[in-house]
GUZAGU-639856 format. One record per residue (C-alpha): residue in three letters; x, y, z; chain; residue number from 1. Coordinates in Angstrom, 1 decimal, decimal comma. Example, Ala and Ser with C-alpha at 12.3 -4.5 7.8 and 13.67 -1.06 7.14 Angstrom:
2
 type      x      y      z mol seq
  ala   12,3   -4,5    7,8   A   1
  ser   13,7   -1,1    7,1   A   2
END
This chain:
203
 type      x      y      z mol seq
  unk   -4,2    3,4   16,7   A   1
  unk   -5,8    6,3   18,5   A   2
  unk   -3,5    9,2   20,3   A   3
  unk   -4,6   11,7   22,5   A   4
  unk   -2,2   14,7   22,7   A   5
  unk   -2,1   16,4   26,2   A   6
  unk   -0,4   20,1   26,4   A   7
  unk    0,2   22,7   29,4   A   8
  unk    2,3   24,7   31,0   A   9
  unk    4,1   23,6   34,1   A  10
  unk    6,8   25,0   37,1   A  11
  unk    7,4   21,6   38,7   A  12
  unk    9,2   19,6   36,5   A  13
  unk   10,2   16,4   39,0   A  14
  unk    6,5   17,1   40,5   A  15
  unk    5,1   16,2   36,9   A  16
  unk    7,2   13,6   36,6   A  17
  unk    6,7   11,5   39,9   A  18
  unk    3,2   12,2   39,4   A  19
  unk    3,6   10,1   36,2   A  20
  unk    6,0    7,7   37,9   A  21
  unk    2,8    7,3   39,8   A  22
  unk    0,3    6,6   37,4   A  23
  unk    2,6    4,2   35,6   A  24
  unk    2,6    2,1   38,8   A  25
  unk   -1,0    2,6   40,4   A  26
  unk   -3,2    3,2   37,3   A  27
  unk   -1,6    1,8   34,3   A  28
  unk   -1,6   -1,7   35,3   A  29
  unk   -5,5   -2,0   34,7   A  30
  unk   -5,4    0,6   32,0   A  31
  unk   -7,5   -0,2   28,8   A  32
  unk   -5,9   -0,4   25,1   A  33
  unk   -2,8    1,8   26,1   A  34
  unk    0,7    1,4   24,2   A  35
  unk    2,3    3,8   25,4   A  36
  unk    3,3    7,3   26,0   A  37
  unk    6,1    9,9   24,9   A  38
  unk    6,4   13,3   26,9   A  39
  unk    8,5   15,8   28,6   A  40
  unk    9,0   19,2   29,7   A  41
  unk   10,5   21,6   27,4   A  42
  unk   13,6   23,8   28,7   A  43
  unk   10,9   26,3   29,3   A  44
  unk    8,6   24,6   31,0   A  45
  unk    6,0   23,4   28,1   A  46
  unk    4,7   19,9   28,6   A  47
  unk    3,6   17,8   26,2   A  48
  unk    2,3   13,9   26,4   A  49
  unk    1,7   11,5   23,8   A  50
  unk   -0,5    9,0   24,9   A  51
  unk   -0,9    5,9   22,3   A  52
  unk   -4,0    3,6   22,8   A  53
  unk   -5,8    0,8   20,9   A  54
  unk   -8,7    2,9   19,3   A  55
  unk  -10,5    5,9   20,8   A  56
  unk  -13,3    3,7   22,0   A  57
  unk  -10,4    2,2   25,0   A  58
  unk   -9,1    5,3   25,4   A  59
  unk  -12,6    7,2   26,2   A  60
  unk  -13,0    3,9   28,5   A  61
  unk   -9,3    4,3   30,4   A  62
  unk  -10,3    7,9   30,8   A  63
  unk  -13,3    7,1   32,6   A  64
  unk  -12,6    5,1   35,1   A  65
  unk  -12,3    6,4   39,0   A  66
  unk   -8,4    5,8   39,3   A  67
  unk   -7,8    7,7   36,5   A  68
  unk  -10,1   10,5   37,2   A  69
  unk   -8,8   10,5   40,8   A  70
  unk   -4,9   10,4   39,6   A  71
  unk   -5,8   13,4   37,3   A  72
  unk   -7,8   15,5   39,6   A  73
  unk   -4,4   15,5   41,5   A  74
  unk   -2,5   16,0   38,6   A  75
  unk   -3,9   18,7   37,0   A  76
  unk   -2,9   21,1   40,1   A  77
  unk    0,4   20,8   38,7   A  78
  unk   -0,3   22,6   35,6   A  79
  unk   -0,7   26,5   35,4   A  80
  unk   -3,9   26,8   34,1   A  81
  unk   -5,7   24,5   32,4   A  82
  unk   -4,5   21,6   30,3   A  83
  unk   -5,8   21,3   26,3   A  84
  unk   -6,4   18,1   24,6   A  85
  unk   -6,4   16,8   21,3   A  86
  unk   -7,7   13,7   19,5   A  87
  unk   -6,5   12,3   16,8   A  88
  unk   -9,0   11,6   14,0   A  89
  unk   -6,0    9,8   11,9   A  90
  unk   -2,6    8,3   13,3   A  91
  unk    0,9    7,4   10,8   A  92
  unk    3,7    5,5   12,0   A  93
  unk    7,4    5,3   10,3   A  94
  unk    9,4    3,6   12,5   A  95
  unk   12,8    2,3   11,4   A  96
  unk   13,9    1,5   15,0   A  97
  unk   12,7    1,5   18,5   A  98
  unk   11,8    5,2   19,8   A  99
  unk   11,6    4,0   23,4   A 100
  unk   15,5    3,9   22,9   A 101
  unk   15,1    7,7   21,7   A 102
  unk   17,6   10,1   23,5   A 103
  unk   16,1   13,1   22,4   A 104
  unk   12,3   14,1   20,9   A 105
  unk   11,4   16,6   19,1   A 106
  unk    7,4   17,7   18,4   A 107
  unk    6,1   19,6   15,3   A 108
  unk    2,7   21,3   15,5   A 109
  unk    1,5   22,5   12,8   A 110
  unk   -1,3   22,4   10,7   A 111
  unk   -2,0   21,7    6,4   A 112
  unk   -4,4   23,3    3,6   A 113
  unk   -4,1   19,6    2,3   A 114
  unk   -3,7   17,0    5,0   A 115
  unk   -4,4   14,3    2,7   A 116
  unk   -2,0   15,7    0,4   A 117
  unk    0,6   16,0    3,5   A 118
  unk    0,3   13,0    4,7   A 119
  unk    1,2   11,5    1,3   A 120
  unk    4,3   13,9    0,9   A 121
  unk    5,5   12,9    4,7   A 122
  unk    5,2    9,1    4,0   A 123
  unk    7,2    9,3    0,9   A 124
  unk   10,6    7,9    0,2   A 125
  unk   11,2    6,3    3,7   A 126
  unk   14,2    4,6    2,3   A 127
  unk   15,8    7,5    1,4   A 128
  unk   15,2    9,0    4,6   A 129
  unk   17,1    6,1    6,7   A 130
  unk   19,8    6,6    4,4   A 131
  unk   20,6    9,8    5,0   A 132
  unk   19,3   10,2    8,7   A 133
  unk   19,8    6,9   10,8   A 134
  unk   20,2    9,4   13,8   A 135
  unk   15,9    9,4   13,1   A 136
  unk   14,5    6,0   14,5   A 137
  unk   11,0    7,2   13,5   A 138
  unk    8,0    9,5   13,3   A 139
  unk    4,8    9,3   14,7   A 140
  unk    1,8   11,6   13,5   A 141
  unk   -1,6   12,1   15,0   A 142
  unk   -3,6   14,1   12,4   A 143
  unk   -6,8   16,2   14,4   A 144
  unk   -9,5   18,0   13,0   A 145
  unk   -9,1   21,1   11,0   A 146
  unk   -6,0   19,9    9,3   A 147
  unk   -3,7   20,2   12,8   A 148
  unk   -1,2   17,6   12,8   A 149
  unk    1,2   17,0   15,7   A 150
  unk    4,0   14,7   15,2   A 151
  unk    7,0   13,1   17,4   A 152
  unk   10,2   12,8   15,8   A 153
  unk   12,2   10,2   17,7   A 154
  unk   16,0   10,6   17,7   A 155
  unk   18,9    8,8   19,1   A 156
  unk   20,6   11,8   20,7   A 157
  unk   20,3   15,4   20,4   A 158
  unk   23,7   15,7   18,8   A 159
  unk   23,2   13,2   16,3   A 160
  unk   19,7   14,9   15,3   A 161
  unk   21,8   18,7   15,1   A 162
  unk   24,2   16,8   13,1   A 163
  unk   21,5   15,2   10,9   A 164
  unk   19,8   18,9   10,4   A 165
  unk   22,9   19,9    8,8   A 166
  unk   23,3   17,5    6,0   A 167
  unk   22,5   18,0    2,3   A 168
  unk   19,3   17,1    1,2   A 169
  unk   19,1   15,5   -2,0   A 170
  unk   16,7   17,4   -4,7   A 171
  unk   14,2   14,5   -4,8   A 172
  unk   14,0   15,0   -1,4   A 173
  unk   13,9   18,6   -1,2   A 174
  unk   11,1   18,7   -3,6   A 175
  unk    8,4   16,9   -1,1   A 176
  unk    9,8   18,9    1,6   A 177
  unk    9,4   22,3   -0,7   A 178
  unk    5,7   21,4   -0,9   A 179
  unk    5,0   20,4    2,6   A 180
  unk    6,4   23,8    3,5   A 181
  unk    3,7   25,5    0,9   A 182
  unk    0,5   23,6    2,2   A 183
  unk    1,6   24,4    5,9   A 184
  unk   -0,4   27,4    7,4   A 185
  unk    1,9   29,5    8,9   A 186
  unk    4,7   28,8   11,1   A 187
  unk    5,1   25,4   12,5   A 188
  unk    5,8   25,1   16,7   A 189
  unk    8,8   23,1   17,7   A 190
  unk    8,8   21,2   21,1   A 191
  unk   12,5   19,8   22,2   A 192
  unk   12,4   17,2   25,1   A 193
  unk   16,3   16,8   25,7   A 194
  unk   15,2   14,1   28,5   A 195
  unk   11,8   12,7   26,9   A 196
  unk    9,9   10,3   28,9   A 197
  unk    9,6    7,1   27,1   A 198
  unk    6,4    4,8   29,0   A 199
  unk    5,1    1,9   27,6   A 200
  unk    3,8   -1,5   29,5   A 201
  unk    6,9   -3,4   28,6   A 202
  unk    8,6   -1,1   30,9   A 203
END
């Protein structure tokens, strides 16, 4: 799996959105190797987009054809300023239920000293982690150069996730957490999407 990560700053939410309304029914039909895509605007007005495809090879194809380039030449006037984006070089999936039926999302940015090494700690114990959160139906990590790492947590409401934060974690699972936190250069950024946009060609 390849993901392309897609950040800016917007003032028209519902503009944004019916501009993705758009491109899910014009462009997507004859798009090439995508799976899907979670985004959102963030209470102040961040956006964020997930875009899941095949391999980089079909997304580097979708990207060049003429409705796509046409949609996003439109598109992009929505933003204020200029719009980054951000290949992964490394994707992880843990998935325990269906995040399309996610009621709330929440993205970490961040970046490791040891991505290998964090990778390893963040795919640990996945039973354990069911157990004591089934308000998470799964994580999904794209890992970019330089050790960033951006990763959407899928949740099945926003309550249920605040209620989740605020369980006891037991020590075994405290102690991979304790050493994420110490390969993590500096603070990590926190994205909320209370109404996440959930796209994928299933509908």
């Amino acid at each position: 799996m390849f993901v392309q990560v897609i950040q800016g700053k917007v003032t028209d939410r519902s503009g944004l959105r019916a501009a993705m309304d758009r491109w899910l029914s014009e462009v997507a039909p004859g798009s090439i190797g995508w799976l899907g895509s979670t985004g959102g605007v963030t209470e102040d007005g961040r956006f964020i987009l997930f875009a899941r495809f095949s391999s980089e090879d079909e997304a580097m194809r979708n990207s060049d054809r003429p409705e796509q380039s046409a949609w996003w030449a439109e598109t992009s006037k929505l933003f204020d300023g200029d719009a980054t984006f951000k290949n992964s070089i490394a994707v992880d999936e843990d998935l325990v239920g269906d995040p399309d039926n996610a009621g709330f999302v929440q993205f970490v940015l961040g970046k490791m000293r040891d991505p290998d090494r964090g990778r390893q700690l963040m795919r640990a114990d996945p039973q354990a982690w069911a157990q004591l959160r089934p308000d998470l139906l799964g994580t999904v990590t794209a890992v970019h150069d330089g050790g960033e790492m951006t990763t959407a947590a899928y949740f099945t409401s926003e309550q249920d996730a605040r209620a989740g934060e605020a369980k006891d974690i037991p020590q075994a699972l405290r102690d991979g957490m304790e050493e994420i936190n110490a390969l993590t250069v500096g603070e990590p950024e926190y994205l909320d999407l209370k109404e996440p946009w959930l796209d994928s060609p299933k509908g």
